[in-house]
Structures are given as structure tokens and as C-alpha cells.
C-alpha positions as a printed Julia matrix, in Angstrom:
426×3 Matrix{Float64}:
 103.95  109.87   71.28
 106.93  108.95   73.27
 110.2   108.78   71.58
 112.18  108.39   75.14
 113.46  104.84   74.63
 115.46  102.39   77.33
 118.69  101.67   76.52
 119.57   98.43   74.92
 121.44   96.98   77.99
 118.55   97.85   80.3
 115.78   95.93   77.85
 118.25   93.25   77.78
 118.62   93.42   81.84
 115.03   93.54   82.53
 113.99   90.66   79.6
 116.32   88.25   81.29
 114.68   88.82   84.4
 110.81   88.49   82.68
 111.47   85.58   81.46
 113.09   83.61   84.88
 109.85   85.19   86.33
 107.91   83.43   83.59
 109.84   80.28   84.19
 109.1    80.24   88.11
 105.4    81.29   87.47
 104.58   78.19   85.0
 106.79   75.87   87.7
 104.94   76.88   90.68
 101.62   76.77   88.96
 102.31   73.28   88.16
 103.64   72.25   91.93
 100.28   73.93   93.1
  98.36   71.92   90.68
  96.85   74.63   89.92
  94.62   75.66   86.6
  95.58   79.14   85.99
  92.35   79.92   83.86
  89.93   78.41   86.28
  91.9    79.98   88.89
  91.67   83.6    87.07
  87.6    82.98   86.69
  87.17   82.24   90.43
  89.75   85.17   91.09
  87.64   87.58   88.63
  84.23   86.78   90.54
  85.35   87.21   94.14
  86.73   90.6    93.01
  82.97   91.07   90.84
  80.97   90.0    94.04
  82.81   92.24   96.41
  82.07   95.12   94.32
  78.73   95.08   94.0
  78.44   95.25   97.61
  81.51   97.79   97.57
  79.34  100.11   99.57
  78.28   98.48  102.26
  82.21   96.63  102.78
  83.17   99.64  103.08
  81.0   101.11  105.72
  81.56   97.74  107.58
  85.41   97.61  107.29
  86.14  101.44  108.58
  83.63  100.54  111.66
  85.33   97.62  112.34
  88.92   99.37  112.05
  87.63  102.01  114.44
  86.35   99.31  116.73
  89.96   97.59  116.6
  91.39  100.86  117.11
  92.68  101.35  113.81
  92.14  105.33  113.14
  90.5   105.51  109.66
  90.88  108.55  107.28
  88.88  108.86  104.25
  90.62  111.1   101.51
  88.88  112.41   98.7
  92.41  113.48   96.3
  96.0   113.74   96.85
  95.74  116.93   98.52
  93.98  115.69  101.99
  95.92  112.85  101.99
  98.77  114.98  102.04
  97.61  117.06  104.48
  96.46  114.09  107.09
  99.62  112.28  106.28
 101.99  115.76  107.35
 100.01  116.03  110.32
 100.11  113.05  111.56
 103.84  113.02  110.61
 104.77  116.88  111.85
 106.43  115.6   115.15
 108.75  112.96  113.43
 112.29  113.36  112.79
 112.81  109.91  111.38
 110.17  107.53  109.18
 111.04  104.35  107.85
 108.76  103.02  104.18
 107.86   99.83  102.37
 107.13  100.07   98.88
 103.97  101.16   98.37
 101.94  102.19   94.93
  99.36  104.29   97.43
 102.54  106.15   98.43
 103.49  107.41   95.2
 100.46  108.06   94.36
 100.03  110.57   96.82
 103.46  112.19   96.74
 104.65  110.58  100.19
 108.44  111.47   98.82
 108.0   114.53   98.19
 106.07  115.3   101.36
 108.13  113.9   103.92
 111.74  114.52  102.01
 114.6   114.17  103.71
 113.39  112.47  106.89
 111.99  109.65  104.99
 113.88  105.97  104.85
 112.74  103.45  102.24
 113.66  100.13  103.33
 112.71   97.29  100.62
 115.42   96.54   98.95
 114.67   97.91   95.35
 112.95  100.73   96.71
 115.88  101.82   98.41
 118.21  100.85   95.57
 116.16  103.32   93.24
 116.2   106.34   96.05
 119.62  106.34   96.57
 119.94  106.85   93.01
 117.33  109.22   92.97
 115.39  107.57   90.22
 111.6   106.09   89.57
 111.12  102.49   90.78
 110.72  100.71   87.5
 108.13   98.0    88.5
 105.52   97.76   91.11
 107.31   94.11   92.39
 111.11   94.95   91.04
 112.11   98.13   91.49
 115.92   97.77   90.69
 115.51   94.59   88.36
 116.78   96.64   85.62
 119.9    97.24   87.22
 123.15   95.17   87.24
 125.22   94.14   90.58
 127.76   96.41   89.04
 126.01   99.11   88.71
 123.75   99.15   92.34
 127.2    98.52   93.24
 128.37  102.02   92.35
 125.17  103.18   93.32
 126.13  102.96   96.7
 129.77  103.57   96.29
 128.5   106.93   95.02
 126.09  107.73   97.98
 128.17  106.63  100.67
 131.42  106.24   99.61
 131.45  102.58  100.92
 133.08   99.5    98.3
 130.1    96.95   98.29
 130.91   93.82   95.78
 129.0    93.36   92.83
 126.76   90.42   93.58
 123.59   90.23   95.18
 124.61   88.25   98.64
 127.16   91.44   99.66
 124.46   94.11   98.49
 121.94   92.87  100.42
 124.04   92.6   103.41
 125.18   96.6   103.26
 121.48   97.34  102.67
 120.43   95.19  105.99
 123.08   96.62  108.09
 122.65  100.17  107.15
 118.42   99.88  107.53
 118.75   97.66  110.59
 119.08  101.1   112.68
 116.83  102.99  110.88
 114.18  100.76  111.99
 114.66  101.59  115.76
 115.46  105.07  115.23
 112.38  105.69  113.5
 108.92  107.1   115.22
 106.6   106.41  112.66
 106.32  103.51  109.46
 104.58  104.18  106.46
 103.36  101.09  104.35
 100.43  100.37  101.86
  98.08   97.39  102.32
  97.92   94.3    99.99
  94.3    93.64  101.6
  91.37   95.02  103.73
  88.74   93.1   104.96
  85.34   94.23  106.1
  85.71   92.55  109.57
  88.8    94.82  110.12
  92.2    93.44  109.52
  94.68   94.8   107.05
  96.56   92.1   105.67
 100.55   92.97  104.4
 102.04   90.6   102.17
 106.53   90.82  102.09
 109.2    88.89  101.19
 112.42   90.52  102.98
 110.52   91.16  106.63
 110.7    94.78  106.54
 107.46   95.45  106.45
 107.14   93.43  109.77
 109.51   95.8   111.22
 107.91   98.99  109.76
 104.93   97.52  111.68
 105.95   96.58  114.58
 109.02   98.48  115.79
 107.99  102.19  115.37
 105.33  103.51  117.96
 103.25  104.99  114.6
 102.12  102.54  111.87
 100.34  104.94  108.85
  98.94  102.3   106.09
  98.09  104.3   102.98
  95.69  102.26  100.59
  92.89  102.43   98.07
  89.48  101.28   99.13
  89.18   99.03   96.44
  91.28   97.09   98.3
  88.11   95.51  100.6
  87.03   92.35  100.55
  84.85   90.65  102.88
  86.91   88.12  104.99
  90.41   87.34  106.09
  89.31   84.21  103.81
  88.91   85.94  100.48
  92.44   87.87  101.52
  93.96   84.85  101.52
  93.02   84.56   97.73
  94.44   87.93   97.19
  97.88   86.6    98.63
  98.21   83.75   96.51
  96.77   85.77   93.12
  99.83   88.25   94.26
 102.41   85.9    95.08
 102.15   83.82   91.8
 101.08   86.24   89.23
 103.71   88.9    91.2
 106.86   87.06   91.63
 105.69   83.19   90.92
 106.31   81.8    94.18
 103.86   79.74   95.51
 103.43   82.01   99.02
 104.64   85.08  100.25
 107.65   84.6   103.57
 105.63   86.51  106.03
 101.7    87.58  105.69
 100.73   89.52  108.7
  97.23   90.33  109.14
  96.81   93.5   111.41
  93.92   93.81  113.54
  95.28   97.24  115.94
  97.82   98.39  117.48
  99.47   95.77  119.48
  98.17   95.17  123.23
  98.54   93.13  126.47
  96.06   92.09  129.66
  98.7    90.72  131.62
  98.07   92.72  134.67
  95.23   91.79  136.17
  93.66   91.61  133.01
  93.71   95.01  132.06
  93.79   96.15  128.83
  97.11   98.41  127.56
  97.21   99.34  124.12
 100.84   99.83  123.26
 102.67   96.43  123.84
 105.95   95.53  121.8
 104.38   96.85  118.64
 103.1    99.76  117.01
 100.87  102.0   119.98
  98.86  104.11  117.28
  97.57  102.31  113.95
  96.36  104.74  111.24
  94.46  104.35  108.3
  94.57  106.85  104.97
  92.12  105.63  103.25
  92.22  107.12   99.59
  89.24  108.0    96.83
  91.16  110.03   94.36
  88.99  109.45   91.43
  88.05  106.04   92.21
  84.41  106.43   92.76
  83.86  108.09   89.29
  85.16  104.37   88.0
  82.24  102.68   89.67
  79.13  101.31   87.92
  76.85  103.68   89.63
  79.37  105.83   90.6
  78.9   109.98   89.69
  78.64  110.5    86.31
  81.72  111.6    84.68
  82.12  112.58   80.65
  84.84  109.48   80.32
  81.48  107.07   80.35
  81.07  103.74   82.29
  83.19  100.46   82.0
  86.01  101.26   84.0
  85.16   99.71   86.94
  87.05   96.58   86.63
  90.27   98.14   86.53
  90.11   98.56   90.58
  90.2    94.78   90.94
  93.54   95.35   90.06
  95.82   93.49   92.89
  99.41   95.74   91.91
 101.08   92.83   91.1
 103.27   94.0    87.94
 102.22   91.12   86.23
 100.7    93.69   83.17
 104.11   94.55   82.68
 106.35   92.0    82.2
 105.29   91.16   78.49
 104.23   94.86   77.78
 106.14   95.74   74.4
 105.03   99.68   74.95
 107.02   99.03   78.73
 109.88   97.46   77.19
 111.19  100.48   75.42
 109.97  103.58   77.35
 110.01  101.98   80.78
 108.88  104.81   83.41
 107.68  106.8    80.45
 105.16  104.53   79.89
 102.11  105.51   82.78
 101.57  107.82   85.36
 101.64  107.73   88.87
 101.3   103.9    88.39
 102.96  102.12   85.39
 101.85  101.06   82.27
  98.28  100.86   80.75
  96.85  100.66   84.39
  98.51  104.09   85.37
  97.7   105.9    81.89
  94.02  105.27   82.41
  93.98  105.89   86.33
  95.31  109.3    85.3
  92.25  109.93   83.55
  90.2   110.05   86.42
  92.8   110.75   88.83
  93.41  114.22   86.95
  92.4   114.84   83.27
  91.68  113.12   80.37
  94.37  115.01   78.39
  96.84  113.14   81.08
  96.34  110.08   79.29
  97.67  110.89   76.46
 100.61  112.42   77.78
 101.22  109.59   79.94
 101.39  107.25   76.93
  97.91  105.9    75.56
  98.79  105.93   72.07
 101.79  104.08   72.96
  99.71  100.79   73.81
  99.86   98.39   70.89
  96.54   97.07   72.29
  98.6    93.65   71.6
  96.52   92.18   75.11
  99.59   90.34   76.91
  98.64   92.81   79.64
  94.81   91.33   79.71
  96.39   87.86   78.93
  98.98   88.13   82.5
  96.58   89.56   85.01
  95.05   87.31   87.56
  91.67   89.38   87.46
  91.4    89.25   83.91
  91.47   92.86   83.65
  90.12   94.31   79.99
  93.09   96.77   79.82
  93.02   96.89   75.83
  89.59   97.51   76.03
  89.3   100.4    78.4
  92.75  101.89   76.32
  90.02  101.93   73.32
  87.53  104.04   75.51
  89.98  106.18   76.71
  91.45  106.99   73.07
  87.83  107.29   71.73
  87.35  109.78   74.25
  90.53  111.62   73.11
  89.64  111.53   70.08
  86.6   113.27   70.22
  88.26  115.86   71.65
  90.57  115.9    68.74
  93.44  115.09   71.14
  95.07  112.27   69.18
  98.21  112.13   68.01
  99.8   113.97   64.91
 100.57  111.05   63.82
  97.3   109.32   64.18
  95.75  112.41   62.7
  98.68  111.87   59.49
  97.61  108.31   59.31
  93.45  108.9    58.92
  94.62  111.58   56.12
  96.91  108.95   54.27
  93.9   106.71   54.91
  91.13  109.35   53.14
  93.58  110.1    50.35
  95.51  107.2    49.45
  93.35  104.6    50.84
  96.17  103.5    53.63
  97.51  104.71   56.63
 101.17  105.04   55.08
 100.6   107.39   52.59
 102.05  107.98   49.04
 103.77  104.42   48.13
 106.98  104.37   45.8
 107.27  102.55   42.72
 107.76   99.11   44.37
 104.86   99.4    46.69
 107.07  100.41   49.87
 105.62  102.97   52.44
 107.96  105.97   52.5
 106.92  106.34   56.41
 105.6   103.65   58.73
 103.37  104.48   61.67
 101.94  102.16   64.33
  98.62  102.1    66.58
């Protein structure tokens, strides 16, 4: 088990941050008049309905990408995505990134190195100080004015004043260039739909840019990310918005339907207007099928597919005590219990352990946050069961069945006033 804890001033950072979110999120649920359960239930069936005509969305929406010129590449596992994203990339000197899950979960960093520019704040934030974003929505939250402060100080040697306003304005001046320098933007996608428009959701407007002002536009994203109409994206924005920062509605929603275009000379048709000229599509498997229903058979068993309804929102996190004290160390390529059991399938079962699953307290504020309703305790259980028949458990949850056999408890030999000598947990 993981023994890596955060440091007392970073739970304390991030808590006071959890709970303004929780504040907001109750607020804006109220100005929105808005039921959260029944909400959740109509949210949880849209996502149910899509998939189980996942198949035939997704022949639709890569037909109607290709028909709106939108280049779409299907990738079985990190390594072709790798490979499709360095080619298309080999001729850039310069590309700009939004945060993106579908990024990191294909290495982007690491492929593209030194000539790669992340340009949400957070994102940014945590590069420059060469660390793991710490959540999917807040990357930096963790951090104190102070210390991005110094952050920067360090990396560039420029004095930036500890409060949000002044580090916000470095980051916008210094990015502002990058923007027009760069060839080629990299972002993920919030939605797909199968009539063919990729729908972005943002709050700072750099993902507008990333879209726009570079002549390349690469959108790495899941499949499970299809839905069938601009309509039912629209559902997705608000689930994301609320449940993800609790706001009632993103700043800017752009819904992508090609590279940008004009007919204004004698009607002709130019692709390549003020926006992006090429559009490109990476669209990524990487273990997802085996979570399907009828997917290929795998030895981790069925019941999994639910967790691809999963919107990225963060909102599994912010109660999470395993989170709370081993932060990055809890999950995989994604965080928390969503990332330990993605690893599963993504890799190896032997992953999840590593990654953290018998960190989980199976406590259910995870289950309890999501906006899909997502049975994250319940697939943990699975996913340990299958460990365990493997006899990959813990020592410790191997100690605690021996206490259990001998002693009739999980703590083992008691002293004289009934007091465990050595407590254990999940």
C-alpha cells in the first residue's frame, strides 16, 4: 500500500478549495432549480442509451467527421497513437496544448518534449514546475500564490506578485505569443457527436485559440466520448460545468464541425479561412473495448462498462479520503479510483494494485459526486477480487485474514485491555 503521504499544508490548501467548490456547486444547483438526483438519473440513461448503440455512433460519427473534413484516426494503444501523433507533428517546431486527460494518457509530454507549450493556466503552472497536474479540473489548486509565485521566479527569473490577478497576467502575456508562433494545437474533446461536431468546453479561451490560430488542430479523445446529437452534448456541458467546477455554464463552448472555410469568391469553396486549415482526429481504444458489455472477453469479467460514461470532471475526487493524503499517488494515468481501474485494462491487472486499489476505503463519496452515477466502489471490489485470486493482495490484507483465522479479528493478538497492538484498514 502507499505510504507516500501529502504534506499537511497541501491537504489543507486543496480542502479549502473542495469545499468553496462544494459551496458554488449546491448554490448554482439551486439558481438552476435544478434536482441533482433526477438530474443524475436522466444524465445516467442518456449515457446507458448511447452505449448500447455505441457501435453504430461510432461508425456514424467518424463518417460524418470525414465528410466535414475532420481526418479521423482510430488507435488501438498508446503506441499508434504515438506514432500518428509524431507524424503528424514531425514538421513542427512549435505546438501549443490545453489540458487534456487523452493527452496524458498517451504520453503527449513525453513525445513532443521540448517543443511543446501548455497553455491552461494550471497546466502550465504544474509544467513549469515539472510536476503531475493534481486534478483533472485544478491542476495547481494545491498550490499557494506564494509558491506559483516562485514557481515562475525560478523558471524565468521574472518577480510575479503573489496573488492570482498578477499571475494570471504573466501567464497571458508570456502564452499570448506562443499562440501565433505555433503550427499545430493539441487539445482533447469534452464531446463527439455522431453527426460530426466535436464540442470543447473552456473557461480561460485558450482552447479557442489552440483551435483557431494554428494552421493544425490534433483533438486526442476516447470514443466513449460519442453521443448522438449536438443536443445530448449540450447535457454533457452542463453535467461538466456543475459537477466540474459548479458554475452553471462553461465561458465559451465551441462546437467544431472542420477546419474553418469561406465561399466568398464566387462561391467557391476554400478550406483554410482564419482558422485551423487541417482538423485531425486521434481517436483512441486503448483497452476500452474489453470494458464493453459484449466487448472481447477478457479474464477481469464484465461490469465495467459504466465506468466510460465517465465525463472527466474531477468531481470523484474532491471528497476522496484515499486522494487526500497520497494525491498523484493515488491512480494511474488518470487519478483516483477511475485511473486505478482503467489501468487494469489499459495494461495489467497487477497495475492496479500498484496504482493504489487497496488504498480505496470503498467509503462511496466518489459514487455519491459523479453526475453518471458511476459504481466506482463496486468495480474497486471486482478488481480486488480479481487480485486476490491471483494472490496479489496486500501483505497487509494477507496479515489481516491470518489475525482473522487465528484470533477471530483482523487486528490480531489483543492486550490485556482489549486494545489492538496494530491497526489495519480496507
Amino acid at each position: 500500500m502507499q505510504k507516500e503521504f501529502l504534506p499537511k499544508e497541501t491537504k489543507e490548501n486543496i480542502w479549502k478549495v473542495v469545499f468553496e467548490y462544494k459551496a458554488k456547486r449546491e448554490k448554482t444547483l439551486a439558481g438552476l432549480g435544478l434536482d441533482p438526483e433526477k438530474f443524475r438519473d436522466e444524465f445516467r440513461k442518456m449515457k446507458e442509451d448511447a452505449f448500447r448503440d455505441m457501435e453504430n455512433l461510432r461508425r456514424r460519427a467518424i463518417a460524418n467527421l470525414e465528410k466535414n473534413v475532420i481526418k479521423v484516426f482510430e488507435a488501438r494503444d498508446v503506441a499508434e497513437a504515438q506514432k500518428i501523433l509524431r507524424d503528424l507533428t514531425s514538421a513542427d517546431k512549435l505546438v501549443v496544448k490545453a489540458k487534456t486527460s487523452a493527452a496524458d494518457e498517451i504520453g503527449v509530454d513525453d513525445v513532443l518534449k521540448e517543443k511543446l507549450v501548455s497553455t491552461d493556466l494550471g497546466d502550465f503552472i504544474m509544467s513549469l514546475a515539472g510536476a503531475r497536474d493534481m486534478h483533472p479540473v485544478f491542476p495547481s489548486y494545491h498550490l499557494t500564490p506564494k509558491q506559483i509565485s516562485e514557481i515562475i521566479k525560478n523558471k524565468f527569473g521574472s518577480e510575479v506578485a503573489p496573488d492570482a490577478k498578477s499571475i494570471a497576467a504573466f501567464a497571458r502575456k508570456y502564452l499570448r505569443e506562443k499562440f501565433f508562433e505555433a503550427s499545430t494545437g493539441i487539445s482533447g474533446a469534452n464531446v463527439i457527436t455522431a453527426d460530426g461536431r466535436i464540442v470543447l468546453l473552456e473557461n480561460e479561451g485558450n482552447i479557442s485559440l489552440i483551435s483557431r490560430v494554428p494552421d493544425k488542430h490534433i483533438i486526442i479523445s476516447g470514443w466513449e466520448k460519442i453521443v448522438p446529437t449536438v443536443e445530448d452534448a449540450m447535457k454533457v456541458v452542463r453535467a461538466a460545468a456543475v459537477w466540474g467546477a459548479g458554475q452553471d455554464w462553461p465561458v465559451y463552448v465551441s462546437v467544431i464541425s472542420g477546419p474553418s472555410k469561406t465561399a466568398d469568391v464566387q462561391n467557391e469553396l476554400v478550406i483554410g479561412a482564419q482558422g485551423a486549415k487541417e482538423v485531425y482526429l486521434i481517436l483512441l481504444d486503448n483497452g476500452r473495448s474489453k470494458m464493453l458489455k459484449d466487448g472481447p472477453s477478457t479474464t477481469l469479467g464484465t461490469g465495467f462498462e459504466e465506468l466510460l460514461y465517465c465525463i472527466n470532471c474531477g468531481a470523484c475526487l474532491n471528497f476522496c479520503p484515499a486522494y487526500h493524503q497520497l494525491g498523484t499517488k493515488y491512480g494511474d494515468k488518470y487519478l483516483g479510483s477511475k485511473g486505478i481501474i482503467l489501468s487494469a485494462f489499459m495494461t495489467e491487472i497487477l497495475r492496479a494494485k500498484e496504482s493504489g486499489c487497496y488504498s480505496c476505503t470503498l467509503c462511496s463519496a466518489c459514487a455519491e459526486n459523479c453526475p453518471a452515477k458511476i459504481d466506482l466502489p463496486g468495480m474497486m471490489k471486482k478488481i480486488r477480487t480479481k487480485l486476490n485470486a491471483k494472490n496479489l493482495e496486500t501483505d497487509e490484507n494477507k496479515k489481516m485474514i491470518g489475525n482473522t483465522r487465528e484470533f477471530g479479528n483482523p487486528f490480531g493478538e489483543l492486550s490485556e485491555d482489549g486494545t489492538p497492538k496494530e491497526l489495519f484498514c480496507c
